[in-house]
FIKEMAR-199252 format. One record per residue (C-alpha): x, y, z. Coordinates in nm, 3 decimals, always signed. Layout:
# residues N
<r><c1>X</c1><c2>Y</c2><c3>Z</c3></r>
...
END
This chain:
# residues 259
<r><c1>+1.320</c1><c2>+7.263</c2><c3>+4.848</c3></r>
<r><c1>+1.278</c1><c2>+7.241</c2><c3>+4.496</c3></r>
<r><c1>+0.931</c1><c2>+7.336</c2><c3>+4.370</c3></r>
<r><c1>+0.684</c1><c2>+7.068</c2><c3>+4.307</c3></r>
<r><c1>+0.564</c1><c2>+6.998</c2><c3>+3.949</c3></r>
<r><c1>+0.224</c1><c2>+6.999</c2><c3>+3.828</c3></r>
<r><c1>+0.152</c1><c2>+6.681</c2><c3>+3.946</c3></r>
<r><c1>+0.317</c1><c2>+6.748</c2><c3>+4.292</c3></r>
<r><c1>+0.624</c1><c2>+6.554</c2><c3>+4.229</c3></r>
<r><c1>+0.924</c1><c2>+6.691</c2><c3>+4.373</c3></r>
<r><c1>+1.258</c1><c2>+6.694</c2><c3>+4.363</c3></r>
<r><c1>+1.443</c1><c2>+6.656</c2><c3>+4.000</c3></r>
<r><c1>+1.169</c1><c2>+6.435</c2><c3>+3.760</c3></r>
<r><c1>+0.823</c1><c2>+6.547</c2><c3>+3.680</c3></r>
<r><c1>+0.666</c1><c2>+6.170</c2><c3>+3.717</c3></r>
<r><c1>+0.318</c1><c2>+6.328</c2><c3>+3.562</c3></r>
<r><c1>+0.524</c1><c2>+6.365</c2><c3>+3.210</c3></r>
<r><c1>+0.696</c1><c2>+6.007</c2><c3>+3.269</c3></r>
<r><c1>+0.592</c1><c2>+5.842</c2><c3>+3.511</c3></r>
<r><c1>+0.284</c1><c2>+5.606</c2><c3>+3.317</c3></r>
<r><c1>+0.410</c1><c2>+5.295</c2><c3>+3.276</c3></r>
<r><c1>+0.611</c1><c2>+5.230</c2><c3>+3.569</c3></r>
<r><c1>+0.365</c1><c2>+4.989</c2><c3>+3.732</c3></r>
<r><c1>+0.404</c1><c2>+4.777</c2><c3>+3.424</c3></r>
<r><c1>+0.786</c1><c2>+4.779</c2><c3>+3.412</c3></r>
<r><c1>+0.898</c1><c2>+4.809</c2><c3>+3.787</c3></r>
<r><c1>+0.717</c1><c2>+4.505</c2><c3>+3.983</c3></r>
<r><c1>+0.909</c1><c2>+4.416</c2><c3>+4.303</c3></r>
<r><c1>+1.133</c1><c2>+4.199</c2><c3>+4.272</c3></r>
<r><c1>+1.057</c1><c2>+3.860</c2><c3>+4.552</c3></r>
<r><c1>+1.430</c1><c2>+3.808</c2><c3>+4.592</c3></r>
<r><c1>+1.502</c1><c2>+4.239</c2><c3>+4.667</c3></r>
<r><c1>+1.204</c1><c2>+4.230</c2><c3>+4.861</c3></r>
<r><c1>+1.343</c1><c2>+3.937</c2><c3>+5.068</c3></r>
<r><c1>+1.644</c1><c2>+4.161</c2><c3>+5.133</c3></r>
<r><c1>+1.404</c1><c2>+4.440</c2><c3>+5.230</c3></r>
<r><c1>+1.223</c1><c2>+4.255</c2><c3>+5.464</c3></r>
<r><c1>+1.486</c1><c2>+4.089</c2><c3>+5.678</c3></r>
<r><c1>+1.624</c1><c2>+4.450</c2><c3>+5.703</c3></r>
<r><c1>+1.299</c1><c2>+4.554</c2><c3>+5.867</c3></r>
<r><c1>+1.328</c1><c2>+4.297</c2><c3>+6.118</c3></r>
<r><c1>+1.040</c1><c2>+4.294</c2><c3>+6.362</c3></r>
<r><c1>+0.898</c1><c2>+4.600</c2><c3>+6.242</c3></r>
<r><c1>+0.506</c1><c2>+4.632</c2><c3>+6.259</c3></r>
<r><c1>+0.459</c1><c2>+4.989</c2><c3>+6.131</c3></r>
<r><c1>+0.678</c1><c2>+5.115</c2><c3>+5.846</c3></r>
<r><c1>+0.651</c1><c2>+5.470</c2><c3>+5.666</c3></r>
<r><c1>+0.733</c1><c2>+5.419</c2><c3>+5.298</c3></r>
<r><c1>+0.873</c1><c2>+5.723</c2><c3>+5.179</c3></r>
<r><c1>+0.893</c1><c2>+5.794</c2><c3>+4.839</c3></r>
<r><c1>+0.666</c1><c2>+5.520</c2><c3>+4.786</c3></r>
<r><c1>+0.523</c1><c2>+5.538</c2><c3>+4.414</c3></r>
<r><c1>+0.297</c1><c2>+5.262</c2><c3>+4.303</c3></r>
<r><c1>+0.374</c1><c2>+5.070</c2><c3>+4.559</c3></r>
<r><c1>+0.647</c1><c2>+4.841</c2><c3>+4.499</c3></r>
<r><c1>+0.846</c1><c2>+4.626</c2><c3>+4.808</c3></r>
<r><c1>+0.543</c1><c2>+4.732</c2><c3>+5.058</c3></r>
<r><c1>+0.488</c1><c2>+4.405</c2><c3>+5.238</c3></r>
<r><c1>+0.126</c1><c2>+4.369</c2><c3>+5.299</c3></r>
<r><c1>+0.200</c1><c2>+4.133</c2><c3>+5.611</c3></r>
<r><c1>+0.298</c1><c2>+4.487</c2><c3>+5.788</c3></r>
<r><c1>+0.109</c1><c2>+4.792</c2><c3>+5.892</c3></r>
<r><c1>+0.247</c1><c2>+5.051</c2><c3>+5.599</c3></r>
<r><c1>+0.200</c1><c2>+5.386</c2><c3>+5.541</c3></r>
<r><c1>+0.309</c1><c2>+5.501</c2><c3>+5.224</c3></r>
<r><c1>+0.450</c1><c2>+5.885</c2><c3>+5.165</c3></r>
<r><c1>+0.446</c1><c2>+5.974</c2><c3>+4.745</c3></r>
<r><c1>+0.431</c1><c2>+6.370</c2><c3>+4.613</c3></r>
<r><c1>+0.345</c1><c2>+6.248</c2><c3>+4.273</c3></r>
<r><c1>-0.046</c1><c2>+6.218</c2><c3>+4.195</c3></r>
<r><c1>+0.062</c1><c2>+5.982</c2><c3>+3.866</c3></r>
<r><c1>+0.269</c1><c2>+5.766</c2><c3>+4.094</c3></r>
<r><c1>-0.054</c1><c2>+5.717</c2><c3>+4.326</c3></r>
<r><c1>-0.299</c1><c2>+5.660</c2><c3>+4.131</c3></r>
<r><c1>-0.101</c1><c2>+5.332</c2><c3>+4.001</c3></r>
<r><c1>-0.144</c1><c2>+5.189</c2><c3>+4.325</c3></r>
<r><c1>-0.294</c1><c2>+4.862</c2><c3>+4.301</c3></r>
<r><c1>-0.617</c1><c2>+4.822</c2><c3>+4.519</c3></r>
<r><c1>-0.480</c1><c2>+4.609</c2><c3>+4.779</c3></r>
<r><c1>-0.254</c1><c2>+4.866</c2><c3>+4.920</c3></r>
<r><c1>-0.334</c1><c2>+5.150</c2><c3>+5.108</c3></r>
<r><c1>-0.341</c1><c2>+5.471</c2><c3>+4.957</c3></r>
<r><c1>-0.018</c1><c2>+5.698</c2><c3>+4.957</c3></r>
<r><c1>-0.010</c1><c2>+6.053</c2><c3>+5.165</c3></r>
<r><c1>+0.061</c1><c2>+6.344</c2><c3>+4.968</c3></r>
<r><c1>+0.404</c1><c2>+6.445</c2><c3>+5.149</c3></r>
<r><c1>+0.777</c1><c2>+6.507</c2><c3>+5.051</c3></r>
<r><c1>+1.022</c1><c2>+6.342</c2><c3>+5.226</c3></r>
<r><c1>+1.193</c1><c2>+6.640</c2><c3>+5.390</c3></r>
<r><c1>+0.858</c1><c2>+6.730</c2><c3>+5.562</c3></r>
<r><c1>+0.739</c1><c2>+6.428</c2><c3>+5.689</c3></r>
<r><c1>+0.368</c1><c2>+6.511</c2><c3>+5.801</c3></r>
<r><c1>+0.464</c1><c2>+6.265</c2><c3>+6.135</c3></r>
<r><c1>+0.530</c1><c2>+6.301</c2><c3>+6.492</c3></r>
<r><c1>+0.857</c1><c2>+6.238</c2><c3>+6.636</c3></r>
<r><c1>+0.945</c1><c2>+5.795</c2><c3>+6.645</c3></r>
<r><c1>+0.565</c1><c2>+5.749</c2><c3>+6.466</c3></r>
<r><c1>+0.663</c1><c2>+5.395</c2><c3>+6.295</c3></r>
<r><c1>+0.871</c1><c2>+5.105</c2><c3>+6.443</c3></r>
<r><c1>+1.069</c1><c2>+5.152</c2><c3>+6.074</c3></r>
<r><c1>+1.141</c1><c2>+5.374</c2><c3>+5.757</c3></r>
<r><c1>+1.171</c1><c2>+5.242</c2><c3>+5.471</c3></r>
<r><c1>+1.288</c1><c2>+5.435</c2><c3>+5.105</c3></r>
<r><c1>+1.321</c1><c2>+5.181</c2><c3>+4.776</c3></r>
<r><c1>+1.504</c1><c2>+5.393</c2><c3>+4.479</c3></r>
<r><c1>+1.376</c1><c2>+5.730</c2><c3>+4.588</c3></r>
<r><c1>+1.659</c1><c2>+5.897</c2><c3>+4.792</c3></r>
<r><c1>+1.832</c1><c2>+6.026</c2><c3>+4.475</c3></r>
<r><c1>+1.511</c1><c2>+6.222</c2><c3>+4.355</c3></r>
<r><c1>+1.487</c1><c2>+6.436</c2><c3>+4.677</c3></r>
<r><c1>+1.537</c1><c2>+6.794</c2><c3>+4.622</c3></r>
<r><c1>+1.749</c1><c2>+6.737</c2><c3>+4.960</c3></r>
<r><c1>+1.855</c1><c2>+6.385</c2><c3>+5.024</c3></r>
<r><c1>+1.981</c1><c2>+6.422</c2><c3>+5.347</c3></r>
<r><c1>+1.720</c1><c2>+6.635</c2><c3>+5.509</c3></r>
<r><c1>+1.502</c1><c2>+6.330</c2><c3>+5.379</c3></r>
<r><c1>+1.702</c1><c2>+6.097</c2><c3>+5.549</c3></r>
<r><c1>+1.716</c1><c2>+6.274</c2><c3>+5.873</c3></r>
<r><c1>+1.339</c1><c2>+6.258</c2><c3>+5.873</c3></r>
<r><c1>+1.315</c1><c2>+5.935</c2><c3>+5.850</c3></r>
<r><c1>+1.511</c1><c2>+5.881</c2><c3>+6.120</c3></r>
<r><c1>+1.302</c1><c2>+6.107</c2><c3>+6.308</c3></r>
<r><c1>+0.996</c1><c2>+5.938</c2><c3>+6.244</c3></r>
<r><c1>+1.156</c1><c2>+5.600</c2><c3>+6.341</c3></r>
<r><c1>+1.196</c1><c2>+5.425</c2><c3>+6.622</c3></r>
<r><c1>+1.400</c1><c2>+5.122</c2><c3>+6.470</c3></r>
<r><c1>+1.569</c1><c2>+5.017</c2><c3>+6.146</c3></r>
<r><c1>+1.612</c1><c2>+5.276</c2><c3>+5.828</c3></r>
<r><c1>+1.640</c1><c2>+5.033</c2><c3>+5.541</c3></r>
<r><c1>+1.711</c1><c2>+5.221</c2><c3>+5.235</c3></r>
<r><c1>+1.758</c1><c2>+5.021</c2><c3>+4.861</c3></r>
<r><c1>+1.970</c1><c2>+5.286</c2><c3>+4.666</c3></r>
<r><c1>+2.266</c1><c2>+5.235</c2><c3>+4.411</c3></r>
<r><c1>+2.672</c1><c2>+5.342</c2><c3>+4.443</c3></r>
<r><c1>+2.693</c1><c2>+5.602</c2><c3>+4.217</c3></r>
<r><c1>+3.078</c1><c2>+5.487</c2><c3>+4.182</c3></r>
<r><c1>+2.935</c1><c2>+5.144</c2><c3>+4.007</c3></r>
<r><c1>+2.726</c1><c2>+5.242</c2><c3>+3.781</c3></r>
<r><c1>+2.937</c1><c2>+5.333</c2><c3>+3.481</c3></r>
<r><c1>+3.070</c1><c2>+4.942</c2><c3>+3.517</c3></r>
<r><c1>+2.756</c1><c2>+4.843</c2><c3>+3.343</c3></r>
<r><c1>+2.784</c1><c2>+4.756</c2><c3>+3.007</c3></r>
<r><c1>+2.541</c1><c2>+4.999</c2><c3>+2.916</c3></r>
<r><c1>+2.774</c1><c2>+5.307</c2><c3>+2.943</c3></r>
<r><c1>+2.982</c1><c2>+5.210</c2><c3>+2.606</c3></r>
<r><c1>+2.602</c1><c2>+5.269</c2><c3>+2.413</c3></r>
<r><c1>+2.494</c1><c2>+5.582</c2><c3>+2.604</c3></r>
<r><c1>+2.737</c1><c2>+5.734</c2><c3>+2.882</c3></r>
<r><c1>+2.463</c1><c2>+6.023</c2><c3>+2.918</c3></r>
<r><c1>+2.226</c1><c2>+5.778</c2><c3>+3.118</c3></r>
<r><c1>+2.510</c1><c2>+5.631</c2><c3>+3.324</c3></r>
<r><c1>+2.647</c1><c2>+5.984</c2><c3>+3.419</c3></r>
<r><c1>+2.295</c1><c2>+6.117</c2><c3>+3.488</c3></r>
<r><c1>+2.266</c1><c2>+5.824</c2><c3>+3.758</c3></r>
<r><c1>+2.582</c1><c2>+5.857</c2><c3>+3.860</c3></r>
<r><c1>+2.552</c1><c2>+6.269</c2><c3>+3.938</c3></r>
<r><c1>+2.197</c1><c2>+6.187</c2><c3>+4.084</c3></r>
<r><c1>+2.263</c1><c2>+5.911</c2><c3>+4.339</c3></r>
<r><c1>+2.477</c1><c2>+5.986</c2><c3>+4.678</c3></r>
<r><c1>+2.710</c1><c2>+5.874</c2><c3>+4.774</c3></r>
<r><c1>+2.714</c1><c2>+5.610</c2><c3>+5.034</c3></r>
<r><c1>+2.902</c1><c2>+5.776</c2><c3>+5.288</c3></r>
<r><c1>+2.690</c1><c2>+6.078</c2><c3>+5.253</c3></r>
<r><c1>+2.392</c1><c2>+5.886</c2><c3>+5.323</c3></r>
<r><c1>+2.542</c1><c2>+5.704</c2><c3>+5.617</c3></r>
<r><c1>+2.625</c1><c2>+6.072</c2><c3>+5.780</c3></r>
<r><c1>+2.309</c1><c2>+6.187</c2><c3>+5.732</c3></r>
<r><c1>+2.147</c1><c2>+5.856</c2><c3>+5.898</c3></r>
<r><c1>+2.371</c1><c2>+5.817</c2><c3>+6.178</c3></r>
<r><c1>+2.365</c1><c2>+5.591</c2><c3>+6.409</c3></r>
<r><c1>+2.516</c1><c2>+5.250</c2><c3>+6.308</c3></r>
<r><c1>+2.499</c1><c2>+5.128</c2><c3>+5.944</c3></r>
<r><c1>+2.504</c1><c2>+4.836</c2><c3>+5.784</c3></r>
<r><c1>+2.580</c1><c2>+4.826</c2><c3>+5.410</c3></r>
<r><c1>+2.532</c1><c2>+4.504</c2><c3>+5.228</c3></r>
<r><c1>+2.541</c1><c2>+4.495</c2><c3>+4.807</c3></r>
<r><c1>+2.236</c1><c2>+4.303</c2><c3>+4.649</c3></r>
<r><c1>+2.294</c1><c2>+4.067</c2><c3>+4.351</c3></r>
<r><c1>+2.036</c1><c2>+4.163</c2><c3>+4.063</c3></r>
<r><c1>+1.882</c1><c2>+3.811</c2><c3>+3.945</c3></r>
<r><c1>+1.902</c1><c2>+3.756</c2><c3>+3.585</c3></r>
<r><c1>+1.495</c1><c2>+3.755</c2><c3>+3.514</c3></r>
<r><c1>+1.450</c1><c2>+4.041</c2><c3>+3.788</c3></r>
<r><c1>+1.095</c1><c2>+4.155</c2><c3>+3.753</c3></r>
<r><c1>+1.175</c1><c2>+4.522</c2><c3>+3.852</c3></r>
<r><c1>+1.302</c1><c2>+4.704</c2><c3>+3.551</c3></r>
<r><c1>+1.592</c1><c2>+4.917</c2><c3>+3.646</c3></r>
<r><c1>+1.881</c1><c2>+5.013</c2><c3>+3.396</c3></r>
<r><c1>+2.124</c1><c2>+4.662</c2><c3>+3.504</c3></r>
<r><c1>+1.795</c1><c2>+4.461</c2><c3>+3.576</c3></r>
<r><c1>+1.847</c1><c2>+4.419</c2><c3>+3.179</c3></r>
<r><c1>+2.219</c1><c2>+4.279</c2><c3>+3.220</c3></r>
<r><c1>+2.154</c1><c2>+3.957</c2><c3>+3.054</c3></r>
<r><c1>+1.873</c1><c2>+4.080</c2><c3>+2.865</c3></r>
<r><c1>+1.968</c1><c2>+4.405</c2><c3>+2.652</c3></r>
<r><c1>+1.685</c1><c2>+4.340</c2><c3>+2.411</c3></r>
<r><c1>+1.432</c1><c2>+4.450</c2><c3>+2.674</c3></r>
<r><c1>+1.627</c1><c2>+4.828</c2><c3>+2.652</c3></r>
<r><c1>+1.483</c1><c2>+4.825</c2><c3>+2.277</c3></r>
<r><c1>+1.137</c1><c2>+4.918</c2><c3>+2.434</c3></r>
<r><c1>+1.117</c1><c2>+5.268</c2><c3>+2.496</c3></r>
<r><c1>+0.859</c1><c2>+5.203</c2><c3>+2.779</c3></r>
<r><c1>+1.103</c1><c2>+5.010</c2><c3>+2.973</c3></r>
<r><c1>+1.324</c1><c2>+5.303</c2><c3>+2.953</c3></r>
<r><c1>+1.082</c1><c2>+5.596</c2><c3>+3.096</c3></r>
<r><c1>+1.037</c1><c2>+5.320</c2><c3>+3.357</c3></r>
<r><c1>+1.370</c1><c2>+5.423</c2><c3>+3.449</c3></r>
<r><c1>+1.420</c1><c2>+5.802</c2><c3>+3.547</c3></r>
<r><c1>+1.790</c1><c2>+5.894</c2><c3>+3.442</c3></r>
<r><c1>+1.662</c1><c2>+5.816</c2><c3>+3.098</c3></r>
<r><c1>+1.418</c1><c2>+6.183</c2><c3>+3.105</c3></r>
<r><c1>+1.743</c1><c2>+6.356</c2><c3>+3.123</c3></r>
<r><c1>+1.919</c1><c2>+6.175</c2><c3>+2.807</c3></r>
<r><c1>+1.780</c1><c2>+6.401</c2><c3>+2.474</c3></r>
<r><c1>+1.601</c1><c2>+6.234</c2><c3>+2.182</c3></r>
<r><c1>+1.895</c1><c2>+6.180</c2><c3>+1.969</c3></r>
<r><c1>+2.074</c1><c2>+5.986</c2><c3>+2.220</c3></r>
<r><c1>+1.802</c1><c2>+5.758</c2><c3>+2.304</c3></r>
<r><c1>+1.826</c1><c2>+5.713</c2><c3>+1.880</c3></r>
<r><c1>+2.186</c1><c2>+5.657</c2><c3>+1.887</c3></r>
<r><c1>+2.143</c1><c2>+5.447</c2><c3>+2.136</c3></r>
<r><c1>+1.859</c1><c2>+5.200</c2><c3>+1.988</c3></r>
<r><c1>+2.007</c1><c2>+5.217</c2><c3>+1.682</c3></r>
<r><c1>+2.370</c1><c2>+5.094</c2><c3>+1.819</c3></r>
<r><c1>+2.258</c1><c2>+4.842</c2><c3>+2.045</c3></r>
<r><c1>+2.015</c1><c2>+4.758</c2><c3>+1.777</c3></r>
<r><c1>+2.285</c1><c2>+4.648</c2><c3>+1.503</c3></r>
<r><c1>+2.548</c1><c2>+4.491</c2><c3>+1.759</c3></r>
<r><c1>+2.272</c1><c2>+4.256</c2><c3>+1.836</c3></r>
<r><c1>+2.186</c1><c2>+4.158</c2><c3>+1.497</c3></r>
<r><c1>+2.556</c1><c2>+4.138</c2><c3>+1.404</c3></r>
<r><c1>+2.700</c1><c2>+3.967</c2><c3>+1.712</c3></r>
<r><c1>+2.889</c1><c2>+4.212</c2><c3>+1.885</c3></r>
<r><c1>+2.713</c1><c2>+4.270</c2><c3>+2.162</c3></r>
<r><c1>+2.721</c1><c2>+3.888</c2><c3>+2.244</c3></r>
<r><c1>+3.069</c1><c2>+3.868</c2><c3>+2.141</c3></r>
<r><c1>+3.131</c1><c2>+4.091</c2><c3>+2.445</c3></r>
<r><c1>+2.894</c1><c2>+4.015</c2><c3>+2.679</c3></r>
<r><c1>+2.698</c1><c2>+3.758</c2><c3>+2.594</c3></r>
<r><c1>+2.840</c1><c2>+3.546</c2><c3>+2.904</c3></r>
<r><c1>+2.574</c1><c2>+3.766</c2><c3>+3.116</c3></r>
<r><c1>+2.270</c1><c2>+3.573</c2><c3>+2.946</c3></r>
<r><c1>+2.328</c1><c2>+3.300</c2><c3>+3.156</c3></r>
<r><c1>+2.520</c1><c2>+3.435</c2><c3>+3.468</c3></r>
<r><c1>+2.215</c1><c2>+3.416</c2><c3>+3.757</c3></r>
<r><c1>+2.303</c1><c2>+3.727</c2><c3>+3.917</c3></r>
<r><c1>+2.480</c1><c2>+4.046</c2><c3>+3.867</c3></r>
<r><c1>+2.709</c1><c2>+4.182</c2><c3>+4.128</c3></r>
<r><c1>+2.662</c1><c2>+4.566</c2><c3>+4.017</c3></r>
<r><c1>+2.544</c1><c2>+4.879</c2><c3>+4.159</c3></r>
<r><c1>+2.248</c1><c2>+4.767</c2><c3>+4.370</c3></r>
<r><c1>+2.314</c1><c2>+4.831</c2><c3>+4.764</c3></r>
<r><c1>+2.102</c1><c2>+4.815</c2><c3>+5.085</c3></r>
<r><c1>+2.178</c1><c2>+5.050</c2><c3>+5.381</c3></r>
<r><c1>+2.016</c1><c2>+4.951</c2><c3>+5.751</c3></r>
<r><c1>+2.060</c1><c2>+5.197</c2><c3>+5.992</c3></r>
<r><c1>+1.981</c1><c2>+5.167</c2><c3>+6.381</c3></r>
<r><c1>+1.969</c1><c2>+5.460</c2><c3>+6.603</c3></r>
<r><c1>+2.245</c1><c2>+5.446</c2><c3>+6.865</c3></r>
END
C-alpha cells in the first residue's frame, strides 16, 4: 500500500493540498443518490468506504463512514456521523459487519483497488453498490479536444469494469447513470451543458484528475475554452448539450450480490 500523505490520505491524491472546496462543489446529486439507494435495497447498515465529506450517505440508514483523509472529514456536515480513520484495503471490521458496502467515486484512488473491493465484500453481508466511471468513455467528453491530459489521467486512474467485477465476484449488475443537465455534484461531464462552470478553478480541484494536469495546461485550457465561448465555437459544436436533460457518458453503477 501506498504511503499515506500528511493528512492520511492514501492512495494517489494528497486531499490535504486539494481537497478544500469539495463540499462546496460536489453535493450529491438527488437523482444519483436515487440510483444509489435502490441499489442498497433493504439495507439497514452500510459501510461507506472512501466516504469524504459525506456525499450520497442516506441519513434514513444506519452508516458508517470509512475516509483516510483528515481534510475530507472535517467537511462533514454536522448531521452525519463522523468518518473512521481507515483505508479501504484494511477495513478495521469483522467479517459480514454491515447488511451493505457502499463506495461513491473512490475506487480509482485506492493504492489497490481490488484488495479494496474484496474488503468490502468481506465486510458485507448483501449488496456492493459501487458509483465509478468506464475509463473507456471518458475521452468521449467534449472536454478532451481542450485538455486530453485530464481525460487520460481519468482514464489511466479508473478500472476497468471487468476488473472490478472479478475482484467483487459474485453476481453483478452494471447499469450506466444519465448525468442530469443541472447535476449538483461537480464532476468533470457534470459540466456537459454548462462549460462555463470549468472557468472556475475551484470547480476544477473539486475534481481530482485535475492535480495531475500542470499549470500551463490548466492555462491553455482556460484560455481556449475561454475564447471559443466568446467567439461561438464552442456552441457551434456543442451547444445542443445546453438543453439536452441528461448525458449518457461515463457515469456507471456496479451492484454486486454474493453468490
Amino acid at each position: 500500500m501506498d504511503e499515506r500523505a500528511c493528512d492520511g490520505s492514501a492512495g494517489d491524491v494528497d486531499y490535504g493540498a486539494v481537497g478544500g472546496g469539495y463540499a462546496e462543489h460536489r453535493r450529491p446529486d438527488p437523482r444519483i443518490a436515487a440510483r444509489i439507494d435502490r441499489a442498497l435495497g433493504a439495507a439497514r447498515t452500510v459501510v461507506n468506504v472512501g466516504a469524504g465529506a459525506g456525499s450520497y450517505e442516506a441519513t434514513s440508514r444506519e452508516v458508517t463512514a470509512v475516509e483516510p483523509s483528515a481534510a475530507m472529514r472535517a467537511q462533514r456536515p454536522p448531521h452525519l456521523a463522523p468518518a473512521i480513520d481507515a483505508v479501504a484495503e484494511q477495513l478495521p471490521f469483522a467479517d459480514d459487519s454491515f447488511d451493505a458496502a457502499m463506495t461513491t467515486f473512490s475506487v480509482h484512488q485506492w493504492s489497490d483497488p481490488a484488495a479494496g473491493l474484496r474488503e468490502l465484500r468481506r465486510v458485507a453481508r448483501g449488496p456492493v453498490v459501487v458509483l465509478t466511471c468506464d475509463p473507456r468513455r471518458v475521452r468521449d467528453f467534449w472536454l478532451y479536444a481542450y485538455c486530453p491530459e485530464v481525460l487520460d489521467t481519468e482514464a489511466r486512474r479508473y478500472p476497468g469494469i471487468d476488473a472490478l467485477a472479478s475482484a467483487l465476484g459474485g453476481t453483478v449488475a452494471v447499469e450506466p447513470v444519465p448525468i442530469p443537465l443541472d447535476c449538483s455534484d461537480g464532476f468533470n461531464e457534470a459540466y456537459y451543458g454548462r462549460p462555463e462552470r470549468l472557468l472556475d478553478p475551484g470547480a476544477r480541484r473539486a475534481c481530482s484528475a485535475w492535480s495531475f494536469v500542470d499549470e500551463p495546461a490548466r492555462t491553455r485550457f482556460a484560455d481556449a475554452l475561454r475564447r471559443d465561448l466568446a467567439d461561438g465555437t464552442w456552441d457551434a459544436r456543442h451547444g445542443a448539450l445546453r438543453e439536452q436533460r441528461f448525458l449518457e457518458g461515463s457515469l456507471v453503477l456496479l451492484r454486486a450480490l454474493p453468490d
